[in-house]
VOLUMFI-63981 format. One line per 8 residues: their letters; for each residue x, y, z of N, C-alpha, C, CB. Coordinates in steps of 0.1 Angstrom, whole numbers. Glycine has a CB too. Layout:
BEGIN
a = X:Y:Z:X:Y:Z:X:Y:Z:X:Y:Z  ...
END
This chain:
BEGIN
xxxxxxxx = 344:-2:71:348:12:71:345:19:58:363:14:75  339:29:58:335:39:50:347:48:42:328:48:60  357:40:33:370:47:34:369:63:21:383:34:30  355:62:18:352:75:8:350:86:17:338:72:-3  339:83:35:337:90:42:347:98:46:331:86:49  360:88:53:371:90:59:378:100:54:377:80:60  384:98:40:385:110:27:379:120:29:379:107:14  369:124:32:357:136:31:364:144:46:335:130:32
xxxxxxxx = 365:136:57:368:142:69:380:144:68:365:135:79  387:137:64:407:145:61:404:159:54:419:134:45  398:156:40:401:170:32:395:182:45:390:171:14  384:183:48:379:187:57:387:193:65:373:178:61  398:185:73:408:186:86:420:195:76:416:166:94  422:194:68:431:196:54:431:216:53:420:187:36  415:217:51:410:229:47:410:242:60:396:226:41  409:229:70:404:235:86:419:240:86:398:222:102
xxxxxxxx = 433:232:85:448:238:87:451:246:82:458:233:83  448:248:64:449:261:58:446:270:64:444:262:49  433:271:67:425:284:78:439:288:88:408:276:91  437:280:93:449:275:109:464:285:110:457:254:107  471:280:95:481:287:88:478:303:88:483:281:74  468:304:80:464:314:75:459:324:84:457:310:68  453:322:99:452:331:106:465:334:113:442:329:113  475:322:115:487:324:125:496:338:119:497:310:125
xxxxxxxx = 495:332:103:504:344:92:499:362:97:496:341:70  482:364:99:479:373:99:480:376:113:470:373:92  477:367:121:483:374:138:498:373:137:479:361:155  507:369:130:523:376:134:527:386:122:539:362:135  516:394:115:517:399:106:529:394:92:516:410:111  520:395:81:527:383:72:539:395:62:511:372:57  542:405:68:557:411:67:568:405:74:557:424:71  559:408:85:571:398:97:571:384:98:569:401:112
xxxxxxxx = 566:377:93:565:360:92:573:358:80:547:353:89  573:365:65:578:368:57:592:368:59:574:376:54  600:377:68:613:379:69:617:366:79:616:394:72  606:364:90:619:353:97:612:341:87:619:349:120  611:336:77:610:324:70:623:328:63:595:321:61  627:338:59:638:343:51:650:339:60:638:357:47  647:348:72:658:345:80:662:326:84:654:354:94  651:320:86:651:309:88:667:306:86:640:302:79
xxxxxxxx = 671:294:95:687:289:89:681:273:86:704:290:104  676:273:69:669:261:64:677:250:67:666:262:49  691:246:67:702:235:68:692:229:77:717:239:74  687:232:82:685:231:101:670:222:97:682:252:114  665:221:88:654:214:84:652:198:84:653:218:73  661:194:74:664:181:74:665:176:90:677:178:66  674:183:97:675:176:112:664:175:119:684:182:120  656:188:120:640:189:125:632:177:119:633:204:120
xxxxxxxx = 634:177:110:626:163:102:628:149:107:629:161:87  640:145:111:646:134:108:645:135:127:662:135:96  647:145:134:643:143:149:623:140:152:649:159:159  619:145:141:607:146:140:600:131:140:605:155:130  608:126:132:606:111:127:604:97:138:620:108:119  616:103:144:624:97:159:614:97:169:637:107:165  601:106:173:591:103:175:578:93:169:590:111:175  577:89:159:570:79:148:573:64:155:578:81:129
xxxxxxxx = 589:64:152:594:55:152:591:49:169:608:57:146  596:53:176:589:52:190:579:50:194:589:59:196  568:55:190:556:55:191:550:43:186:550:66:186  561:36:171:554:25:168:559:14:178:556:22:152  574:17:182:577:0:193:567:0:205:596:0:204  559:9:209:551:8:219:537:3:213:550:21:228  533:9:197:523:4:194:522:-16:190:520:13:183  538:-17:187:546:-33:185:539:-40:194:563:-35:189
xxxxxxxx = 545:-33:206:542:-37:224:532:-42:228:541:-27:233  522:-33:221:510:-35:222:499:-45:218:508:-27:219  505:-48:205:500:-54:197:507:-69:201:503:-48:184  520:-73:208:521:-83:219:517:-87:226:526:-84:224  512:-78:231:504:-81:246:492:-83:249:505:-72:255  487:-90:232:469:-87:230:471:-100:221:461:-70:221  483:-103:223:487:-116:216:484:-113:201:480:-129:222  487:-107:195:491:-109:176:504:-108:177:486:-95:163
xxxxxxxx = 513:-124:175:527:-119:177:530:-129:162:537:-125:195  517:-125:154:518:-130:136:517:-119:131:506:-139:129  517:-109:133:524:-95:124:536:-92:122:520:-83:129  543:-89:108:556:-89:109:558:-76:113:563:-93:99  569:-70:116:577:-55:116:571:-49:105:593:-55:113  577:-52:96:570:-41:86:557:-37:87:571:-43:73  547:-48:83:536:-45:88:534:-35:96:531:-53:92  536:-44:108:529:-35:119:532:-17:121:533:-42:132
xxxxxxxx = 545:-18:114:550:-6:111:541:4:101:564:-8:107  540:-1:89:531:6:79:515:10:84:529:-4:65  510:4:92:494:-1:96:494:13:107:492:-21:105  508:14:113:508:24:124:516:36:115:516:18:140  517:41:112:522:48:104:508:56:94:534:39:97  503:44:87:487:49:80:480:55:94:476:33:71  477:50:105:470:55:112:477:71:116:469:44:122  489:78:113:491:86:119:488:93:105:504:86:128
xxxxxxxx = 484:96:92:482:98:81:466:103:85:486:86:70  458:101:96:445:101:97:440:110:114:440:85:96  454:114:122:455:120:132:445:132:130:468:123:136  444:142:117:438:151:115:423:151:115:441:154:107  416:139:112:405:139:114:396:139:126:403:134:109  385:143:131:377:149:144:377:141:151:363:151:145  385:142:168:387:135:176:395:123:169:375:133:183  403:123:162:413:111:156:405:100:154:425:107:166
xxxxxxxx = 392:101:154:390:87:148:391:80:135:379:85:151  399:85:125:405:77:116:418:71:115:405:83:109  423:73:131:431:60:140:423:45:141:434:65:157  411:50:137:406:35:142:409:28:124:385:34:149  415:35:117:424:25:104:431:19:109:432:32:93  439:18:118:448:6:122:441:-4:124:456:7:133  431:-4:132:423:-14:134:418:-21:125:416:-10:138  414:-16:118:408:-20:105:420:-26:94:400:-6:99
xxxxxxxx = 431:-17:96:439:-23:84:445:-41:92:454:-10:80  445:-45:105:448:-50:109:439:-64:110:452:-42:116  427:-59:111:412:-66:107:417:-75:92:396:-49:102  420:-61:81:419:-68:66:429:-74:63:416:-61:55  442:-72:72:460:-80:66:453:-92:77:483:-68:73  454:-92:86:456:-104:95:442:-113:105:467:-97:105  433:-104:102:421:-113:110:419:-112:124:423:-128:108  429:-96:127:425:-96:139:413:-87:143:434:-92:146
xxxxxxxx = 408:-91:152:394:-88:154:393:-68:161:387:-103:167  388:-62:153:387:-53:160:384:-51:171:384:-48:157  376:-54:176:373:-51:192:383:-56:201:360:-58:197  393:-69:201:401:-68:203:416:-61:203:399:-74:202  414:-50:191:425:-45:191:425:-27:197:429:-48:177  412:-22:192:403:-14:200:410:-5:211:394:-22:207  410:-16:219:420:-8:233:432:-6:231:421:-15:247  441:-11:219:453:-5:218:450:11:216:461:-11:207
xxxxxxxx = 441:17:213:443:35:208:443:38:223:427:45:197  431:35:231:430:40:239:441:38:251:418:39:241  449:34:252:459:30:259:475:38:253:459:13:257  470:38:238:480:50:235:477:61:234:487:49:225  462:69:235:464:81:243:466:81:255:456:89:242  465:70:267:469:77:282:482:78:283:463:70:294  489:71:276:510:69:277:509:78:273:522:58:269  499:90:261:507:99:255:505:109:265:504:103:240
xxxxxxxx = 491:113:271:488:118:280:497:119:291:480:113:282  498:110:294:508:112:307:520:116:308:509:102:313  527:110:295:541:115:287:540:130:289:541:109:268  529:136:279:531:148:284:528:159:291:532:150:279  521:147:304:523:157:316:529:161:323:521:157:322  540:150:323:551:151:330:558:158:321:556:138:334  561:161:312:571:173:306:566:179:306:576:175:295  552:186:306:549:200:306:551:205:322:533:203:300
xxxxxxxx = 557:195:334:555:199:347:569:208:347:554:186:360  577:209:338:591:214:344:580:228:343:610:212:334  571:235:340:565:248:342:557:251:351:560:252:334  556:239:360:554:242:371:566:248:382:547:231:375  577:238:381:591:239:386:594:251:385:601:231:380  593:257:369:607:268:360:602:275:367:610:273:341  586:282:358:583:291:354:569:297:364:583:288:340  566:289:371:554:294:379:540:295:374:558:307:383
xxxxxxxx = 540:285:362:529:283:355:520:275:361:532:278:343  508:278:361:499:276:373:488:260:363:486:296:379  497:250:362:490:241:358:486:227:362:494:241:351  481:231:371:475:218:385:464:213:381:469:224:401  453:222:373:439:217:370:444:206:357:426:231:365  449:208:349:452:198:338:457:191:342:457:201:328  469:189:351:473:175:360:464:173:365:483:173:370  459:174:372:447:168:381:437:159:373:437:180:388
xxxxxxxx = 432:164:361:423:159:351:433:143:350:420:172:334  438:147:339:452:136:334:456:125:346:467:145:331  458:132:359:460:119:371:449:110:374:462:124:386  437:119:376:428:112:380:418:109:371:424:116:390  421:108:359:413:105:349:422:91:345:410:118:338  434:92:347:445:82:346:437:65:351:460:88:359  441:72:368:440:60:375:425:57:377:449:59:388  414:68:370:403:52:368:407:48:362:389:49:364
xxxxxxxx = 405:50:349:405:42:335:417:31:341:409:52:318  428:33:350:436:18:348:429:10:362:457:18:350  424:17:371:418:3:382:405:3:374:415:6:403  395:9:374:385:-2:364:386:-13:353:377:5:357  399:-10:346:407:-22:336:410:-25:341:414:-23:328  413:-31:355:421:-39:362:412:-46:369:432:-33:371  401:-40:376:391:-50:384:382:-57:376:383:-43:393  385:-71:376:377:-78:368:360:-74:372:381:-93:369
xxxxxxxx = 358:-77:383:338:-72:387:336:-53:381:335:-72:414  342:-49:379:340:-37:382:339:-39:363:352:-27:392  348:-37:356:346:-41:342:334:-55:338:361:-45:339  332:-62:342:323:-70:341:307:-68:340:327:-77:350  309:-60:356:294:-54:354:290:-43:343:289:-46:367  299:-33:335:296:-26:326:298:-32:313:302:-15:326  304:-47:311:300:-51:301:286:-59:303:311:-58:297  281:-64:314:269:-65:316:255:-54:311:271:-66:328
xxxxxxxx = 264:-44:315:253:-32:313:250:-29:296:259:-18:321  264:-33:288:266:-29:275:258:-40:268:282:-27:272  259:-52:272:250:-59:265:231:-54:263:252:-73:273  230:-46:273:212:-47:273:212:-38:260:200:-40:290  223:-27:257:220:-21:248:215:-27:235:229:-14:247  208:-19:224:203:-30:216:215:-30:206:187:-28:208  222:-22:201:230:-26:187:243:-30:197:232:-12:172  247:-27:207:257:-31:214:258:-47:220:256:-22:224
xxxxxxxx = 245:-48:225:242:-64:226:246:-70:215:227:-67:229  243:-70:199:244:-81:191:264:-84:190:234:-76:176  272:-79:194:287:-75:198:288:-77:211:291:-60:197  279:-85:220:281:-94:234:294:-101:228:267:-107:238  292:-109:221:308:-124:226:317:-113:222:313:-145:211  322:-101:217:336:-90:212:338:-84:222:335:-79:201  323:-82:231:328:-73:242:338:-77:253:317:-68:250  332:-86:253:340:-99:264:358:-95:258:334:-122:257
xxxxxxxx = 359:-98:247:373:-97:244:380:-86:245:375:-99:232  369:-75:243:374:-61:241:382:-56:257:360:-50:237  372:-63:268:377:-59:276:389:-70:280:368:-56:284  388:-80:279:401:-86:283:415:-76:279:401:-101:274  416:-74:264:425:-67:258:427:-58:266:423:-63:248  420:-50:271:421:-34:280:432:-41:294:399:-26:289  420:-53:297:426:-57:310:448:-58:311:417:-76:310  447:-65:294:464:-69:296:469:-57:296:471:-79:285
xxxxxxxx = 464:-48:282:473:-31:284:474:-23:293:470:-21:276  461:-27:303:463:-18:320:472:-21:330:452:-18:329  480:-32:327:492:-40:335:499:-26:339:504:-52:324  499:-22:355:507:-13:361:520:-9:352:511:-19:374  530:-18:352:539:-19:350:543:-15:335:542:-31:355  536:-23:324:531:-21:314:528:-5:308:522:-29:315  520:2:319:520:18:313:532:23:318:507:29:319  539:20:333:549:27:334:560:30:322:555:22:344
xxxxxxxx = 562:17:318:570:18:309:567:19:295:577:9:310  554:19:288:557:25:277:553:43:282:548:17:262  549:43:291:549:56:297:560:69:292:551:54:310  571:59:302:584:65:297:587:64:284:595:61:302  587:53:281:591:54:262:585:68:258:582:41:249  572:64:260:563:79:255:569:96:258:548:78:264  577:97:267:579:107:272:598:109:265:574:106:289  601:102:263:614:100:253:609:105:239:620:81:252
xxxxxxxx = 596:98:237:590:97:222:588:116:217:572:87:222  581:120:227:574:133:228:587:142:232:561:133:240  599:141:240:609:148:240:617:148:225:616:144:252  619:140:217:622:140:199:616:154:197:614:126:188  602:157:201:597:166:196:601:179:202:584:163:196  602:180:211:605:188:219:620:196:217:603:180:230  630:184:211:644:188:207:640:197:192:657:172:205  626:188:182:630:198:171:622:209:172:628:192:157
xxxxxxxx = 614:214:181:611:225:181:624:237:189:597:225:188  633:234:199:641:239:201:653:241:191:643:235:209  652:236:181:660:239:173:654:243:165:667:232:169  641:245:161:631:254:150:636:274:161:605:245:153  630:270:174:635:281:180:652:290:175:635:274:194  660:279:175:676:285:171:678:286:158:688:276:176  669:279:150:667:286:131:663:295:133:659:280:119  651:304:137:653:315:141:656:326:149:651:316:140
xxxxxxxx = 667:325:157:677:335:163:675:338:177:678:347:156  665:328:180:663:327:196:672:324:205:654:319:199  678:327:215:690:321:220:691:305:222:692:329:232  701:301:221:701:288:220:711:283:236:708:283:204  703:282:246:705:279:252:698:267:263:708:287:251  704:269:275:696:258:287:679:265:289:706:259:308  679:278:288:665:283:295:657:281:281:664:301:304  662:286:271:651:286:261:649:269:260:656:295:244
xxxxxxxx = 656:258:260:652:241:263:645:234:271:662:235:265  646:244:285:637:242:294:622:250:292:643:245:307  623:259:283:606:269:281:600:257:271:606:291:270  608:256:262:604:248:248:598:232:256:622:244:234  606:226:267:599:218:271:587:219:279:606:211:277  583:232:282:572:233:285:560:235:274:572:241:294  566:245:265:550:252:259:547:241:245:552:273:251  553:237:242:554:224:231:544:210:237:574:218:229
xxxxxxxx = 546:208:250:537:194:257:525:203:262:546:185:273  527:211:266:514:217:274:505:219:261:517:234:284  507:224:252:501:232:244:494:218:233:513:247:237  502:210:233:496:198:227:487:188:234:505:191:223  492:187:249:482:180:259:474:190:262:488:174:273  469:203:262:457:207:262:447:205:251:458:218:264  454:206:239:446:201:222:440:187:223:460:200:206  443:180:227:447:163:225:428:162:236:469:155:237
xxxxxxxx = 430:165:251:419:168:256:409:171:251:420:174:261  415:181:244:396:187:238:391:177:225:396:209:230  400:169:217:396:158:211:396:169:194:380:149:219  402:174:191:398:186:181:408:176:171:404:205:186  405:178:158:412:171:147:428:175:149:407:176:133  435:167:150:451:173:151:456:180:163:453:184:139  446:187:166:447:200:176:445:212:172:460:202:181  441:212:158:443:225:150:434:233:158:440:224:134
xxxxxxxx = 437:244:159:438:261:162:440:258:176:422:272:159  440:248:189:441:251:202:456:248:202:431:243:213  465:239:194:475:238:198:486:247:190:476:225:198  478:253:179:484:265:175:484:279:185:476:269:162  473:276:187:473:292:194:485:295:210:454:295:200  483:281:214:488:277:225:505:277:225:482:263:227  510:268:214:526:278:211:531:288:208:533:276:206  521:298:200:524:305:197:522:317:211:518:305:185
xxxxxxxx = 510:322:214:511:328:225:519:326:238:502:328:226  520:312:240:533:307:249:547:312:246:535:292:247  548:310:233:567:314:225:567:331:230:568:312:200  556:339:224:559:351:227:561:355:239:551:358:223  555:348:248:556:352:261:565:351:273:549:348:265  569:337:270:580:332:277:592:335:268:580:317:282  593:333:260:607:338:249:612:349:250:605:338:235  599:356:248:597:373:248:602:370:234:608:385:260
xxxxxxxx = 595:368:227:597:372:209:586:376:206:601:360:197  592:384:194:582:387:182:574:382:178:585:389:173  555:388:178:548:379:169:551:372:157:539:386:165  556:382:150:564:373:139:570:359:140:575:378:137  577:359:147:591:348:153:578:336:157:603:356:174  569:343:173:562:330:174:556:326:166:554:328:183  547:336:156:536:329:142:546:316:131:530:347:128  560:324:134:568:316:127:573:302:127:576:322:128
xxxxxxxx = 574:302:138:583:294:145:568:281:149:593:303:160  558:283:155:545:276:153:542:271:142:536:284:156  544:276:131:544:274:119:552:258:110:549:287:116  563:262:117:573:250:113:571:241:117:584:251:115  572:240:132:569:231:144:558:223:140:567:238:158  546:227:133:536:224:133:534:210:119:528:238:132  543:222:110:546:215:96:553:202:94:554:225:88  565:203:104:578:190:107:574:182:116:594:194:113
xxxxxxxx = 562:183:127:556:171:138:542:164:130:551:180:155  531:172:129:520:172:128:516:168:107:515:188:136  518:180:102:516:173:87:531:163:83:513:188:73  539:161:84:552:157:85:547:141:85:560:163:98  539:142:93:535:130:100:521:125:93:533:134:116  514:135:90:500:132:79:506:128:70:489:143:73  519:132:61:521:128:44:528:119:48:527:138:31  538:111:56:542:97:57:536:89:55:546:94:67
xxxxxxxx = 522:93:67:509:81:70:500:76:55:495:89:83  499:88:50:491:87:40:502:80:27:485:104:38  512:81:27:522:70:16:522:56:23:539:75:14  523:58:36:521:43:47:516:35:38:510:43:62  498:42:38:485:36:35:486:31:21:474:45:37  491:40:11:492:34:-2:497:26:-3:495:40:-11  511:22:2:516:9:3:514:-1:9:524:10:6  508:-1:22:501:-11:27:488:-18:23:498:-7:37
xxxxxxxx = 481:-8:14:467:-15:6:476:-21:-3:454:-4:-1  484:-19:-11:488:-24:-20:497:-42:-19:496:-12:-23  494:-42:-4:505:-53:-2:492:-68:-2:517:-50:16  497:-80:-1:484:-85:-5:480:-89:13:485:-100:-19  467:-90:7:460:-91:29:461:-111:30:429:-81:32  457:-108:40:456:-122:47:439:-128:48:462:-118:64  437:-140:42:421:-139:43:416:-142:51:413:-143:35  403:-136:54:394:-137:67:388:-146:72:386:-130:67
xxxxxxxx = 385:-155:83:373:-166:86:355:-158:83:375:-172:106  352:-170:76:338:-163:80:331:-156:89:331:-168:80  333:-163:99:330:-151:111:333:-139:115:333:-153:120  348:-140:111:353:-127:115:348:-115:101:373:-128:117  344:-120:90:336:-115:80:326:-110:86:333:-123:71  316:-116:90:304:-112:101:304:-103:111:301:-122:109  316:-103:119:318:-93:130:321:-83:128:325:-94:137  331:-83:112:328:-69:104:322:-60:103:327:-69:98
xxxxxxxx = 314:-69:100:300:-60:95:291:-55:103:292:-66:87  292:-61:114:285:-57:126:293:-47:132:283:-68:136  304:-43:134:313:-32:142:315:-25:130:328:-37:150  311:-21:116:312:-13:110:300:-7:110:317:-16:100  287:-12:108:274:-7:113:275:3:124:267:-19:119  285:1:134:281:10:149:294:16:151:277:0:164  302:21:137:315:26:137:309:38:132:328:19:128  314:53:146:313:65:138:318:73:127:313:72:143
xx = 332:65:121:331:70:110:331:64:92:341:77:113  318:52:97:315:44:84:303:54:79:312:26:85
END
């Protein structure tokens, strides 16, 4: 891994938020963004943070989970905790592929082979996926929000990806097919593994339930934007909890789709024009309130990962077999962001 490149694509994701900020300020005009930051009831911060967290933490017992069920059950807690944590320090960069640092950090502490571990990401975006499709449905229920085409995608984009990981011939022949490739072929004996791995994380049962974790994980978030909502003087009640559980999942499972660093500007634009609408607030209020939400889930979550990482490089690694030295270097060759 390229970790000078990786750097270049953060600042990058970094500069892209500023923008992000910076147009939200000027669509809720920055008089009125101005006063409800004033107004803000700040006490209310620490708790947004600390619910904010409560999602991390969740997200790592399923990434734990994961990392069981692919058999590394030689990683300790902490570890695996810091390794996933650095990876959420890298969410900002294009299409998240500087998640594939877990991998890697996981590669250099312990010798597990990336391609084997690989399918953990992709297994934790369909739990997240799905997590929040099912919360963004209470707007189908509430509010008469016409969102069938994005379920539809998410269902049935669901259950290939888990019966093709499940049918051994069906997976077999496209690792067949992957071998004739030429730099993919020399990663024949990893592919084999790669898919086994997929095979165990596609266990029915297995997504149901970190499914739900996932949707526990993503409702944390959900509580601290409703209470970003009641720091600024939105009513605090049942209907504004049920809107917030819609425009908060929807507006992030549409970002997440399009594969955009973070989500930045689709998942901005998406609460914010949501808040005004269904809230019936002030540009202000929504630019505001988008604002926070964005600051206590999303970077909240970049400057953890990114202290993760310092501490985790810092700890001493586990050394490598020769081979797995070799396979390195071969899956860094054909890694898009070395």
């Amino acid at each position: 891994m390229n970790v000078s490149n990786l750097r270049q694509k953060l600042l990058i994701s970094v500069v892209l938020g500023i923008i992000v900020f910076g147009a939200l300020v000027v669509y809720g005009d920055i008089r009125s963004v101005r006063a409800s930051l004033a107004d803000f009831r700040w006490e209310l911060m620490p708790l947004v943070l600390l619910i904010a967290a409560g999602n991390y933490v969740l997200r790592w017992v399923k990434w734990h989970y994961y990392l069981r069920r692919i058999g590394e059950t030689s990683v300790p807690r902490l570890d695996s905790f810091l390794i996933f944590m650095s990876g959420l320090g890298m969410v900002v960069t294009p299409a998240k592929v500087g998640e594939w640092l877990k991998c890697y950090l996981l590669k250099d502490k312990y010798g597990t082979p990336v391609m084997r571990s690989t399918p953990i990401l992709f297994a934790e975006r369909l739990t997240d996926a799905l997590a929040l499709m099912l919360l963004a449905l209470v707007g189908v229920v509430a509010f008469e929000r016409s969102v069938w085409p994005l379920v539809a995608v998410v269902i049935l984009g669901s259950a290939i990806v888990i019966a093709v990981s499940r049918h051994r011939p069906a997976w077999r022949r496209m690792v067949d097919l992957a071998r004739r490739l030429p730099l993919v072929g020399r990663l024949s004996p990893r592919i084999d593994e790669m898919a086994e791995s997929n095979y165990q994380l596609m266990d029915p049962w297995g997504v149901v339930l970190m499914t739900g974790l996932s949707v526990v994980a993503w409702g944390t978030q959900v509580v601290a934007f409703y209470l970003v909502l009641a720091g600024l003087g939105v009513d605090a009640g049942g209907d504004t909890f049920m809107k917030a559980s819609f425009i908060l999942p929807i507006s992030t499972l549409g970002a997440g789709i399009l594969l955009l660093p973070g989500g930045l500007g689709v998942a901005e634009t998406g609460i914010a024009s949501l808040t005004e609408s269904l809230l019936e607030t002030s540009r202000g209020v929504a630019s505001t309130a988008t604002l926070l939400i964005r600051v206590s889930t999303l970077w909240f979550a970049v400057v953890l990962g990114l202290v993760a990482f310092f501490v985790v490089m810092r700890r001493e690694p586990v050394g490598e077999p020769e081979d797995e030295i070799a396979e390195s270097r071969l899956v860094t060759a054909s890694d898009p962001i070395a």
